[in-house]
TIZAKE-944948 format. One record per residue (C-alpha): x, y, z. Coordinates in pm, whole numbers, plus 50000, padded with zeros to 5 digits. Each point is the difference from the previous one (the first is absolute). Layout:
XYZ
...
***
This chain:
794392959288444
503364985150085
500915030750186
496895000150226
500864964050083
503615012050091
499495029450185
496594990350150
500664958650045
497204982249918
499564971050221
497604971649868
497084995350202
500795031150242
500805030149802
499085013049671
499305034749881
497425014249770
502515004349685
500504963450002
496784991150131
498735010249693
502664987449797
499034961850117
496104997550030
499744994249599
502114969650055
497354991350203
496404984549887
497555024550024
502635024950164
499535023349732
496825013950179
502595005350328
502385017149827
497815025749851
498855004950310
503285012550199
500505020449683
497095018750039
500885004850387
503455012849913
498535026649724
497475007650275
503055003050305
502245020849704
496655024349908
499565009550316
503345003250138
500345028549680
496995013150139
500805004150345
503675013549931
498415027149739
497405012450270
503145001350242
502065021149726
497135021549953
499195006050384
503965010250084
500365018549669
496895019650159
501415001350334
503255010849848
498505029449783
497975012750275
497024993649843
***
């Protein structure tokens, strides 16, 4: 976490990003139901971005062979 918040900043009130989004809702009442949220939507963002870049690989390794 400490290097998100120095390479990223993290700005109270204006910025925050999902890693540390995550990281404060349980010190939140009730935020537990938040955070599990935006960790759903970043193994849903992470599942498909494997999905998309192994249809790519697959289409240009076609392309490539000739196929």
């Amino acid at each position: 976490m400490p290097s998100t918040i120095t390479f990223v900043s993290n700005i109270p009130g204006q910025t925050r990003t999902i890693p540390s989004a995550i990281y404060a809702f349980p010190q939140v009442p009730g935020g537990e139901e938040s955070a599990m949220k935006l960790v759903l939507v970043s193994v849903g963002v992470a599942m498909g971005a494997l999905l998309l870049s192994e249809l790519i690989g697959r289409h240009v390794a076609a392309r490539v062979s000739g196929a």
